[in-house]
SEROTI-648277 format. One record per residue (C-alpha): residue number from 1; residue in one letter; x, y, z. Coordinates in steps of 0.1 Angstrom, whole numbers, plus 2048, in hexadecimal, padded with zeros to 3 digits. Layout:
BEGIN
NUM,A,X,Y,Z;
...
# end
This chain:
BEGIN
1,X,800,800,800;
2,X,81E,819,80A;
3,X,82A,812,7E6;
4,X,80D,816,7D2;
5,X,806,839,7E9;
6,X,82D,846,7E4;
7,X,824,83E,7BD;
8,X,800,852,7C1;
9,X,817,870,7D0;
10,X,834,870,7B6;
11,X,81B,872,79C;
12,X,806,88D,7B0;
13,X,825,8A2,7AF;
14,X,82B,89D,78D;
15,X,80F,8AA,783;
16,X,80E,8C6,79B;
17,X,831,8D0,793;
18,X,835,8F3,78D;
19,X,814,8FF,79E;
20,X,800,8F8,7BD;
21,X,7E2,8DB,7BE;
22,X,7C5,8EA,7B3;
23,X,79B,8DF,7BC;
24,X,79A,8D7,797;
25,X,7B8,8BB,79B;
26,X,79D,89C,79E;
27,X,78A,8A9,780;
28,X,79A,8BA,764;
29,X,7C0,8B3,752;
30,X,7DF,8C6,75E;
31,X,7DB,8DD,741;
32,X,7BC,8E2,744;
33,X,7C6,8F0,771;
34,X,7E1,8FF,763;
35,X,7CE,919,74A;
36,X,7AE,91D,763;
37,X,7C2,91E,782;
38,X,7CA,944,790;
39,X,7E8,94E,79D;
40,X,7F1,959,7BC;
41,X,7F1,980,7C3;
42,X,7EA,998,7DF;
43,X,7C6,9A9,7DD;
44,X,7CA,9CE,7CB;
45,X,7B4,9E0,7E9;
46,X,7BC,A05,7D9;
47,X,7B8,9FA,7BA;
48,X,798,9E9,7BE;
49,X,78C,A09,7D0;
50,X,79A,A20,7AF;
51,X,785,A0A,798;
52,X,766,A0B,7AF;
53,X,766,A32,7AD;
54,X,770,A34,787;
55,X,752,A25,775;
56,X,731,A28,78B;
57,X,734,A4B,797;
58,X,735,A57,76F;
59,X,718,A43,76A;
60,X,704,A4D,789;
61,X,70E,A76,77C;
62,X,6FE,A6F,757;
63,X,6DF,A61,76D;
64,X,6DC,A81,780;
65,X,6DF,A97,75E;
66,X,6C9,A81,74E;
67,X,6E0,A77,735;
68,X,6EA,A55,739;
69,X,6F1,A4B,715;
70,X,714,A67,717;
71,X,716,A59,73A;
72,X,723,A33,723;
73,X,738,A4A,714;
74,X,74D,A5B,731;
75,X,743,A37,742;
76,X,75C,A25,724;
77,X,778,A3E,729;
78,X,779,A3C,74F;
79,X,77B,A12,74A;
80,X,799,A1C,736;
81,X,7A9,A2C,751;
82,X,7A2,A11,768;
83,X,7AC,9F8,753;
84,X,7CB,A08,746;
85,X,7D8,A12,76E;
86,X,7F1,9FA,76E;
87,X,805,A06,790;
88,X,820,A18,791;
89,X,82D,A41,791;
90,X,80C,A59,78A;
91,X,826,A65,767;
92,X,826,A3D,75C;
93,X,802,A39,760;
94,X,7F9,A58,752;
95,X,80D,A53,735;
96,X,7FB,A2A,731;
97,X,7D8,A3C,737;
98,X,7DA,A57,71F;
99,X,7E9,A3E,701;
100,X,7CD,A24,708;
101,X,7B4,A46,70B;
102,X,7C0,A51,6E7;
103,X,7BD,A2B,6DB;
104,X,797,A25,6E7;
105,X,78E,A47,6E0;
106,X,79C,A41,6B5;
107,X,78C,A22,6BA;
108,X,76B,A30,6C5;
109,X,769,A4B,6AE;
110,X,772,A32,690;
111,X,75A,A17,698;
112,X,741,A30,694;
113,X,744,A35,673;
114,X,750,A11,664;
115,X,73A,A08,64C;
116,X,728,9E7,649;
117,X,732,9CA,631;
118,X,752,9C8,620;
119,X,75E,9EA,62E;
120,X,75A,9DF,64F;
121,X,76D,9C0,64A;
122,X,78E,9D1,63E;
123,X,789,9EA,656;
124,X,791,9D0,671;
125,X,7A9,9BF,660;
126,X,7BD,9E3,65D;
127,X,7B5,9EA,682;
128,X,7C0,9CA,68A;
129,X,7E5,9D2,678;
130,X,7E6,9EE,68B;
131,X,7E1,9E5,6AD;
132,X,7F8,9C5,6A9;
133,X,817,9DA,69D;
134,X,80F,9F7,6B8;
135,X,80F,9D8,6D3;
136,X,831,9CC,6C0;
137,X,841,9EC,6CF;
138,X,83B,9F5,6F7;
139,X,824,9E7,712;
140,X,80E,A08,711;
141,X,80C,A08,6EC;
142,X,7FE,9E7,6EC;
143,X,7DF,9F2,707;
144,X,7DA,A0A,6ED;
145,X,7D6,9F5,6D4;
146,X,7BF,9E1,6E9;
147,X,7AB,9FE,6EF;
148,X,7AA,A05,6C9;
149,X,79B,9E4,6C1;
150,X,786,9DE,6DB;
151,X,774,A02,6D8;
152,X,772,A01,6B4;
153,X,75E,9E0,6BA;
154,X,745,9EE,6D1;
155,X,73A,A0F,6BF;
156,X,725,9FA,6AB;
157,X,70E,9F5,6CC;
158,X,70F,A1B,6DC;
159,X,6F7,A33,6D6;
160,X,6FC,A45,6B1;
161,X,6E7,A63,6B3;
162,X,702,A74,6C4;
163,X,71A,A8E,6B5;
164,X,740,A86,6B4;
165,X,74F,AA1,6C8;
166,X,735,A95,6E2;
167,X,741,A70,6E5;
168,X,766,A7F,6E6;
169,X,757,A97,703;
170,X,74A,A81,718;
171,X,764,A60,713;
172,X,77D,A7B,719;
173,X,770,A85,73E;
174,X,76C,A62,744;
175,X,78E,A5D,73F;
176,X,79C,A7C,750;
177,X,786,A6E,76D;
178,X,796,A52,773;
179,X,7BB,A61,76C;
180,X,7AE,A78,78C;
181,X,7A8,A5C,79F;
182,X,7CB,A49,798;
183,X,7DC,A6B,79E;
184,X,7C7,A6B,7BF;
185,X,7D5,A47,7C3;
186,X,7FB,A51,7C1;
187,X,7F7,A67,7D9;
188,X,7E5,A54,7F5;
189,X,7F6,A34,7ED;
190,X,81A,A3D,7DA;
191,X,82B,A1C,7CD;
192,X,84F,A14,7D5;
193,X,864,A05,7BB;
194,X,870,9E9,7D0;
195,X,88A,9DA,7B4;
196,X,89C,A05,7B5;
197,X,89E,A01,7DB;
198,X,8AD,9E0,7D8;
199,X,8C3,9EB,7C1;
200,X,8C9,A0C,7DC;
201,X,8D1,9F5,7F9;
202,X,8E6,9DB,7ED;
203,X,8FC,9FB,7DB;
204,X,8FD,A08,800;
205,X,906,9E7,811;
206,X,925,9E4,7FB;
207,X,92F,A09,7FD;
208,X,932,9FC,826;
209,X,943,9DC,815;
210,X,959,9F2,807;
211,X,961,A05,82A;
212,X,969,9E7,83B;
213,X,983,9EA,84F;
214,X,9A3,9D1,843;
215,X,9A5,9AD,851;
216,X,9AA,98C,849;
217,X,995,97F,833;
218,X,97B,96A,83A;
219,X,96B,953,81D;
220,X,94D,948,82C;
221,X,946,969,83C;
222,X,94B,97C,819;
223,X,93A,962,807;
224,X,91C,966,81A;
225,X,919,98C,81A;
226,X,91A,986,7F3;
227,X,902,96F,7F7;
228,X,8EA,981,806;
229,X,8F0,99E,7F0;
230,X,8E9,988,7D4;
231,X,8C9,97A,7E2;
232,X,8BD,99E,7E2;
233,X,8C3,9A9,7C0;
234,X,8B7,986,7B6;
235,X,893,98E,7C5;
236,X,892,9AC,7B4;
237,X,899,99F,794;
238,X,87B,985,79B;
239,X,866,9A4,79E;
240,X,86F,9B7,77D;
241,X,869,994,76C;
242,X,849,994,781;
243,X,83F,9B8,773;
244,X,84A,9AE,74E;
245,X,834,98C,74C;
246,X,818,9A0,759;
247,X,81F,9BE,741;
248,X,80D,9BC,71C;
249,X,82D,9C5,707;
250,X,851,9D6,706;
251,X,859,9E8,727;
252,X,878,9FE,724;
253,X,87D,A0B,748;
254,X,87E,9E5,755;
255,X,894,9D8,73A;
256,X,8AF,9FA,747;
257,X,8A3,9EF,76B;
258,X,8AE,9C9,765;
259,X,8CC,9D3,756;
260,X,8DA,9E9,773;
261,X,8D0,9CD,787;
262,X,8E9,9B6,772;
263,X,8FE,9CC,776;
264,X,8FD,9D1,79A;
265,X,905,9AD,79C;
266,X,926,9AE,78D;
267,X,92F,9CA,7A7;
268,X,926,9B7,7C3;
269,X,93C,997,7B2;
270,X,957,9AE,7AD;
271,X,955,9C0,7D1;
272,X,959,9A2,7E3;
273,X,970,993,7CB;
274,X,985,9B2,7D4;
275,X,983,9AE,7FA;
276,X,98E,989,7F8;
277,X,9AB,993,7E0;
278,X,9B8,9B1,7EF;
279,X,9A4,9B7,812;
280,X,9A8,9DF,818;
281,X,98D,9F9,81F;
282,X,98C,A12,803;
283,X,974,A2F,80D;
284,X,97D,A41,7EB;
285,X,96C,A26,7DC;
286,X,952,A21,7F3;
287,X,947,A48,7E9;
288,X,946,A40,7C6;
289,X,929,A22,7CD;
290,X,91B,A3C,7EC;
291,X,916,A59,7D2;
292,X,907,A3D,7B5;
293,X,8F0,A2F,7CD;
294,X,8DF,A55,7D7;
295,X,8DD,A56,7B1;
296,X,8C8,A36,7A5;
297,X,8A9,A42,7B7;
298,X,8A9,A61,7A4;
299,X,899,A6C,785;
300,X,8AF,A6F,76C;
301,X,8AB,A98,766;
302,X,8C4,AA9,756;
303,X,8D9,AB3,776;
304,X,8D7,A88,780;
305,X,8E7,A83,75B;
306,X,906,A9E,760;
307,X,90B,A8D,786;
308,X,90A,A6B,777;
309,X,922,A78,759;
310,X,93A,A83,777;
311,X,93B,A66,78B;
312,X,93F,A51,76E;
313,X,960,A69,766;
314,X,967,A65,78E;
315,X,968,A40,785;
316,X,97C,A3D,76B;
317,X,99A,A51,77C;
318,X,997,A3B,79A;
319,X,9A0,A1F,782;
320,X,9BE,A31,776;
321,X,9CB,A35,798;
322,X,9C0,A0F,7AD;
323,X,9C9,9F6,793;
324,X,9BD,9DF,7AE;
325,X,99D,9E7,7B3;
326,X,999,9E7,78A;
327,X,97C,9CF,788;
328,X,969,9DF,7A4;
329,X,96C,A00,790;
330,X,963,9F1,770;
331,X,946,9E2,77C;
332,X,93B,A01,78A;
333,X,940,A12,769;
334,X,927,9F9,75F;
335,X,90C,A03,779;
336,X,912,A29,775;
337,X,90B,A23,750;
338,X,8EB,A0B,754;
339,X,8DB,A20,76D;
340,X,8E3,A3E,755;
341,X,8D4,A33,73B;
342,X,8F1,A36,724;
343,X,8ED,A45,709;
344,X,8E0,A2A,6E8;
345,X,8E7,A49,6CF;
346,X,902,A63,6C7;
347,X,8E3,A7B,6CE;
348,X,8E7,A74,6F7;
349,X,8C3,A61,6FA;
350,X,8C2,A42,70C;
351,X,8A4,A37,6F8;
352,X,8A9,A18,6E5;
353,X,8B7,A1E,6C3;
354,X,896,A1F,6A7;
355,X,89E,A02,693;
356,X,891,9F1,6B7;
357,X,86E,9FE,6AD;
358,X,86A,9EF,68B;
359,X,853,9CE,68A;
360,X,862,9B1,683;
361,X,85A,994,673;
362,X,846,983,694;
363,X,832,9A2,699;
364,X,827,9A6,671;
365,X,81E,982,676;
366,X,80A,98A,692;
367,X,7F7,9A7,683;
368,X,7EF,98F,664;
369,X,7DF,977,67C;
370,X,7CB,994,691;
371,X,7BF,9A5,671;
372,X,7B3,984,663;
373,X,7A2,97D,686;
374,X,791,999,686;
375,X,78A,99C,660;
376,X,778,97D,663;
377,X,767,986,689;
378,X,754,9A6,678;
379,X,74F,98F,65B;
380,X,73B,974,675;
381,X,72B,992,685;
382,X,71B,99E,665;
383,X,710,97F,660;
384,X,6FD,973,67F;
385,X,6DA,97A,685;
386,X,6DB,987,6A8;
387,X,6D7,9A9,6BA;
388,X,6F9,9BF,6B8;
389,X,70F,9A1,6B3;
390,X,72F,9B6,6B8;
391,X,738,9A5,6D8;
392,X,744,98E,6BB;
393,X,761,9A4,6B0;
394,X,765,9B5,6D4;
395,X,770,98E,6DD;
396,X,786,986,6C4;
397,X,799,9A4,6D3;
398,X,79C,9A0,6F5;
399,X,7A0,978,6F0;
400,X,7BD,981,6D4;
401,X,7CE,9A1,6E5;
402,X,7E1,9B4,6D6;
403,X,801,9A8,6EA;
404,X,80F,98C,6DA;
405,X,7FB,974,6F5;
406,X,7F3,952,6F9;
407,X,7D2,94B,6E5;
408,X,7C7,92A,6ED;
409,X,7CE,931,716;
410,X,7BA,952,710;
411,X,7A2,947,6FD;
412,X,79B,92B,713;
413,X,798,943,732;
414,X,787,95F,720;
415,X,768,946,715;
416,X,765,935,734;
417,X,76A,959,748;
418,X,750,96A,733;
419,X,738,94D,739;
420,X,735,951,75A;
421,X,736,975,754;
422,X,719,975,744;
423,X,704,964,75A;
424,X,70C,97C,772;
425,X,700,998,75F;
426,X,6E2,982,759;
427,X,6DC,97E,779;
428,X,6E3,9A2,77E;
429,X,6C8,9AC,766;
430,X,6AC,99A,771;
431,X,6B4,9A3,797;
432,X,6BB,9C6,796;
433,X,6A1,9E3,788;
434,X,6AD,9FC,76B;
435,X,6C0,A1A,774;
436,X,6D2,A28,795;
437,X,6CF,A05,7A1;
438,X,6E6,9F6,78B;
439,X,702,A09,797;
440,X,704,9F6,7B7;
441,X,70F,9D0,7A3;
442,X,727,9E9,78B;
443,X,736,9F4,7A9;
444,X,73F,9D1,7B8;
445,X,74B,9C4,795;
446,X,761,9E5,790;
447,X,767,9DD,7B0;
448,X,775,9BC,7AA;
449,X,782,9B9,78A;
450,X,7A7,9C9,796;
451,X,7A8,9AB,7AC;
452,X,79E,991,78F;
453,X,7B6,99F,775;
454,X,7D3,99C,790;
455,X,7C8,973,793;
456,X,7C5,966,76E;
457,X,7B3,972,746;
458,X,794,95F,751;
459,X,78B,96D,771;
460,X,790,990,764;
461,X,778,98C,74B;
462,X,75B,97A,763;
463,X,75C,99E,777;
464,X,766,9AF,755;
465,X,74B,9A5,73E;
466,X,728,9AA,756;
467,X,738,9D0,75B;
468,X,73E,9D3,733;
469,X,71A,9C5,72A;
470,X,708,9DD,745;
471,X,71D,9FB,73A;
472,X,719,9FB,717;
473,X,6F7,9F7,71A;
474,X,6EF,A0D,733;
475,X,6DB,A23,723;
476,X,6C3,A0B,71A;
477,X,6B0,9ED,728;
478,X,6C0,9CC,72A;
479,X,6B0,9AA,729;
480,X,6BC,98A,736;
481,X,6B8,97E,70F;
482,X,6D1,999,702;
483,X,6E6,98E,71E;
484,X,6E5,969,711;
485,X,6F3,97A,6ED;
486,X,70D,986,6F8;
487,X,718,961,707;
488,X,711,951,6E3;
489,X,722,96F,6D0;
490,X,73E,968,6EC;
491,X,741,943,6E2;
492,X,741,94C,6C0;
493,X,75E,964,6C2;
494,X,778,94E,6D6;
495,X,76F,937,6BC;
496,X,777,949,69E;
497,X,799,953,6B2;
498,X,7A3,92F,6BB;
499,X,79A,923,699;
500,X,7A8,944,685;
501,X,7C1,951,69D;
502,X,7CB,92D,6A9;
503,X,7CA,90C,69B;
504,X,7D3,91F,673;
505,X,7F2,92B,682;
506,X,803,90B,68F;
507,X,829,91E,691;
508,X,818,92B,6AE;
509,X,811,911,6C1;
510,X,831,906,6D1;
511,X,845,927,6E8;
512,X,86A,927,6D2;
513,X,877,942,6EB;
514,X,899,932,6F0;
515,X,8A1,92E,6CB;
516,X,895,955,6C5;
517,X,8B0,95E,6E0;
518,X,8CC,948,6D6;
519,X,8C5,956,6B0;
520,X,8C5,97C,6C0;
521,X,8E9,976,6CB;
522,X,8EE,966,6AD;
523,X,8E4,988,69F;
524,X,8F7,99A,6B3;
525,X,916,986,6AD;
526,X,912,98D,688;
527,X,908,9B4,690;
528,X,92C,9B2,6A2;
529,X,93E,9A0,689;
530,X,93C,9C0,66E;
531,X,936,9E0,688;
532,X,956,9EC,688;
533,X,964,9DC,668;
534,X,96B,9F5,649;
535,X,954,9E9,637;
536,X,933,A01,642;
537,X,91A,9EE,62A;
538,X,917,9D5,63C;
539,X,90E,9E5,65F;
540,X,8EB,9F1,65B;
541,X,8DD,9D2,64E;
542,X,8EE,9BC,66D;
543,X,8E1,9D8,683;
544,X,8BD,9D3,673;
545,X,8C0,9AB,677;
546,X,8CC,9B4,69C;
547,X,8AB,9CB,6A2;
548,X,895,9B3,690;
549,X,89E,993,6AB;
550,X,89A,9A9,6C6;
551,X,878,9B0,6BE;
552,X,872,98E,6B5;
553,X,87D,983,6D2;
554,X,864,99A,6E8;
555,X,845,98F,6D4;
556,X,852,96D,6DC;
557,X,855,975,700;
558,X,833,987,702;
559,X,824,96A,6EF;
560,X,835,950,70A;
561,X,82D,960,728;
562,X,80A,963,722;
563,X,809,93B,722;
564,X,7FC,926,73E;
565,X,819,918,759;
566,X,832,90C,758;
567,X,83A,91C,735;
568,X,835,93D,740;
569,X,848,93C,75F;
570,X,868,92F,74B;
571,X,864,94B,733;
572,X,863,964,74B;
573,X,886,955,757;
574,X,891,95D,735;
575,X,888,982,738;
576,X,8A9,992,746;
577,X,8BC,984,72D;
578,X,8A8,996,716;
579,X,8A8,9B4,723;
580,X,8D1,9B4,727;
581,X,8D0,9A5,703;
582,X,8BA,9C8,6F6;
583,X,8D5,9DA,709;
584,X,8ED,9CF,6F5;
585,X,8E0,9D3,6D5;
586,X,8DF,9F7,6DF;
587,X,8FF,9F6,6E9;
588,X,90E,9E5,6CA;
589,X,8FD,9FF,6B7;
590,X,908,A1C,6C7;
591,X,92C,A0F,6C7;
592,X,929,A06,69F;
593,X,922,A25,69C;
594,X,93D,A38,6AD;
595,X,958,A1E,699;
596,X,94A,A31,675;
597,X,96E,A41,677;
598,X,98B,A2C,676;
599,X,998,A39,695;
600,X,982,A33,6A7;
601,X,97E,A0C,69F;
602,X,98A,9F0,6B7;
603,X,9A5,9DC,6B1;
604,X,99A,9BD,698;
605,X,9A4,9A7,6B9;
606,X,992,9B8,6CF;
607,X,974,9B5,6B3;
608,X,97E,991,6B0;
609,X,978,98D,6D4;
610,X,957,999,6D8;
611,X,946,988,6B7;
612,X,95B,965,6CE;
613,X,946,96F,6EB;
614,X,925,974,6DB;
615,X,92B,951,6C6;
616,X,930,942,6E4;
617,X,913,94D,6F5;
618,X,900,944,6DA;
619,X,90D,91E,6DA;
620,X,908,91F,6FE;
621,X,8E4,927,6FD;
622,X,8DE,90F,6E1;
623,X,8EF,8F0,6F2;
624,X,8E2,8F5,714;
625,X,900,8FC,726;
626,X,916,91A,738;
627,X,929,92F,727;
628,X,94F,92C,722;
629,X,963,94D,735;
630,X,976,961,711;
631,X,98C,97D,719;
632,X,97A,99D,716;
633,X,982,9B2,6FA;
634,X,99A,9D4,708;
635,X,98D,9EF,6F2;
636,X,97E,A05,704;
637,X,966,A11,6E9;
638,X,959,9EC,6F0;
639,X,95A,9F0,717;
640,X,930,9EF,716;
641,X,92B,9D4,702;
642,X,946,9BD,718;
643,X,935,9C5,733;
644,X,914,9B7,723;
645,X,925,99D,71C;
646,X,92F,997,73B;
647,X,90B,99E,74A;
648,X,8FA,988,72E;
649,X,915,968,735;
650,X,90F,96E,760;
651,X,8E8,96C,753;
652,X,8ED,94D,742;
653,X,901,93C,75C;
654,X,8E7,947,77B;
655,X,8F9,95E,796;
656,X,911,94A,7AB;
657,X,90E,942,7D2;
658,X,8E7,944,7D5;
# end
């Protein structure tokens, strides 16, 4: 009996592996748990409350002027507010809010007038291009793409008798509503960005490191300190990669973030490497990190660039005059640089160089599959014989989003979320009278949909899609039979996206993100190989092969994280890597471009050297194994790019002593 029960429990954890045992376990496959099951997070209080006071109280105003058909209006802009809020500093949700606000609103505004029949059809498929390649380019481009899609589909169902400038009117105060209300948030509830302060302390701990006095070394004792350094900066890497999976596209300020963190992690190798080597306390040094760390926290302002620009000068001469302490100071170099943002262009910005903003071949092969998705969605909709069918097309968007996500997971939670949904606006309906009353259930579904978005696609759309249904129609009686509609035009959309969007597009059923990576150092290797040749033909179209696998490799990312576990958590560990990797394109390019003059150029060994150390990481990655150590190339026009190197090769081998 103890056999056949160790058996039963070997193959319980086998199928648990990788997530905790779920109610559905005795009923329903592991794939199955693993797409329906929600994942653990902390409830959203303040946010729940925001979205609570965002939607209802516009409504409830429109009721007291009696105009509750402009009250949808301002009602559909303040749920773009709340649904766009996404944490964070007031300036970086304003700045989400407002694209998403501009999206809906040109979405709005052009559903209005789409014609019906074949107009209609390629007006879809041309929105649909659109929002995929505005989604192929940053996290709050793709909510407005979203927006754009999902807007566009429901103008077909709002009242038409209104003028233009009206709809603009009122959507607009509805939105600038519920940017009041997350400004309101900021300040009664300001978020700290844990990963900075990590990054703060552990700088501060080994500027103390650093005024040690001098005494015998100690191994363990060192080792341990650099442990728990390490464990620190470890965490807050977890939490960057936490905030990209979440995140619906390209997020520039965590991939700088991750990268001062890798670099961080070479400083604390190289401090302690220093103090077992040659044990001395050097408060010179210990400045330099003291005067970076009261730096980091800061926004980077004109007067934070010219201090960073003199430290990093304040660095350099150190490392003229302590030979010893050489690493520590090159490292630090490294830091200074990352956490300045160096510069990607001769111009001074430390915005990624443009060529990283053109589509690339995964993202026009995404917006080929969403505009035939939604061609053929409208098509359906004009089709079938039931009362404002448009929550046809409005599916096919939200189950196919606009951010390179997993369709068949989505899809899968979407139908099954909106189900229930459904019945609860149903229920809803026939138990509540028309008018002020109805504000009460919207307020507890605003009030909870924060909290289901946080656990999984599904439960965000059971809160979601009641709220949706009793909004839009708002201004007009709803029956529990248009109610049961919108479930079969629900149905009918996921299917058209798992048969259009899914099952014709088999390249996309199986996550390749490990191949895209290994081929974007490939990419770079051969970016590397002719930068600083004499040949200048040759660079831009390497540089445009570099830029096109970075971006492949994000809609590849974006595509895998949005799977079900344990796929998603195994591309999320893939996700500083990437971010170090679009650091180094930048890098690469500004150096090619600085080596236009012969002068300037590295030596061809020095070249030589950095082309072996990309190659190498490349065959690493494709084998499955750790990277060899090269000698680093000595130019110092390539100083950067071998400390990427350096960072990308300590990412690939995992950090040491945790």
């Amino acid at each position: 009996m103890s056999g056949q029960r160790s058996t039963a429990e070997r193959r319980s954890s086998l199928r648990t592996y990788g997530r905790d045992p779920s109610l559905l376990d005795p009923i329903a496959p592991d794939w199955v748990v693993r797409i329906l099951a929600p994942k653990k997070a902390p409830v959203p209080w303040v946010d729940m409350v925001r979205c609570m006071l965002t939607v209802p109280p516009l409504l409830g105003a429109g009721l007291l002027l009696g105009q509750p058909g402009l009250a949808v209006f301002a009602g559909m802009g303040g749920m773009v507010g709340a649904f766009g809020d996404n944490g964070g500093t007031f300036r970086a949700r304003f700045r989400r809010v407002l694209l998403g606000g501009v999206g809906g609103l040109v979405g709005l505004l052009a559903g209005r007038y789409i014609e019906q029949g074949l107009a209609a059809v390629l007006a879809f498929a041309v929105l649909g291009v659109v929002s995929a390649l505005l989604s192929s380019l940053s996290s709050n481009l793709s909510f407005a793409g979203l927006q754009l899609l999902v807007y566009a589909a429901v103008a077909a169902a709002l009242p038409s008798g209104v003028g233009a400038h009206v709809v603009a009117g009122a959507y607009l105060a509805g939105l600038a509503w519920s940017v009041a209300l997350s400004f309101v948030q900021t300040r009664l509830d300001p978020e700290q960005n844990e990963p900075r302060a990590v990054e703060i302390s552990v700088l501060t701990q080994l500027a103390g490191e650093l005024r040690r006095p001098p005494e015998a070394p100690d191994a363990v004792a060192v080792h341990d300190r650099r442990a728990a350094l390490t464990r620190e900066l470890s965490k807050a890497v977890d939490q960057i990669v936490t905030a990209r999976s979440t995140s619906a596209g390209r997020r520039d300020d965590l991939r700088r973030l991750s990268s001062a963190l890798t670099a961080t992690f070479s400083l604390v190798t190289a401090v302690f490497d220093l103090q077992l080597r040659a044990p001395a306390a050097r408060p010179g040094l210990a400045d330099l990190v003291d005067r970076l760390a009261a730096l980091v926290g800061q926004r980077r302002d004109r007067a934070v660039r010219g201090e960073l620009d003199t430290l990093e000068d304040d660095v350099d001469r150190a490392a003229a005059e302590d030979v010893v302490a050489q690493p520590v100071l090159t490292a630090l170099t490294q830091v200074v640089r990352t956490v300045e943002g160096r510069a990607a262009s001769p111009s001074g910005s430390d915005r990624p160089s443009w060529a990283s903003y053109v589509p690339a071949r995964k993202a026009w092969t995404f917006a080929a599959r969403l505009a035939v998705t939604m061609a053929v969605a409208e098509t359906v909709r004009l089709l079938v014989p039931l009362e404002k069918p448009y929550w046809i097309v409005l599916t096919a968007a939200l189950v196919l989003k606009p951010d390179f996500g997993s369709i068949f997971a989505r899809g899968v939670q979407r139908t099954l979320g909106t189900m229930v949904g459904v019945v609860l606006g149903v229920a809803v309906v026939a138990a509540v009278p028309h008018g002020a009353w109805l504000l009460l259930p919207m307020a507890v579904l605003a009030f909870a949909f924060p909290y289901g978005r946080s656990l999984n696609y599904g439960l965000l759309s059971t809160f979601l899609t009641p709220l949706v249904l009793l909004l839009i129609d708002f201004g007009t009686r709803v029956d529990g039979r248009v109610a049961l509609d919108r479930l079969l035009d629900t149905a009918i959309g996921a299917g058209v996206v798992l048969v259009v969007g899914y099952l014709c597009w088999p390249g996309t059923w199986h996550p390749r993100l490990g191949e895209h990576i290994a081929a974007g150092v490939e990419a770079l290797a051969g970016y590397a190989r002719v930068a600083f040749g004499s040949d200048r033909s040759l660079v831009g179209p390497a540089r445009r092969r570099a830029y096109a696998a970075m971006s492949d490799i994000r809609s590849e990312l974006q595509s895998t994280l949005a799977e079900p576990p344990p796929v998603s958590r195994q591309a999320a560990a893939w996700w500083p890597m990437i971010a170090q990797l679009e650091k180094t394109t930048d890098d690469l390019s500004e150096a090619a471009a600085r080596a236009r003059h012969p002068a300037a150029r590295p030596p061809a060994d020095d070249a030589a050297q950095l082309v072996a150390g990309f190659d190498e990481l490349a065959g690493a990655l494709r084998e499955h194994r750790a990277p060899r150590e090269l000698r680093p190339p000595g130019s110092a026009l390539l100083d950067d790019l071998a400390g990427d190197l350096r960072g990308l090769q300590g990412i690939a081998r995992g950090p040491i002593g945790v």
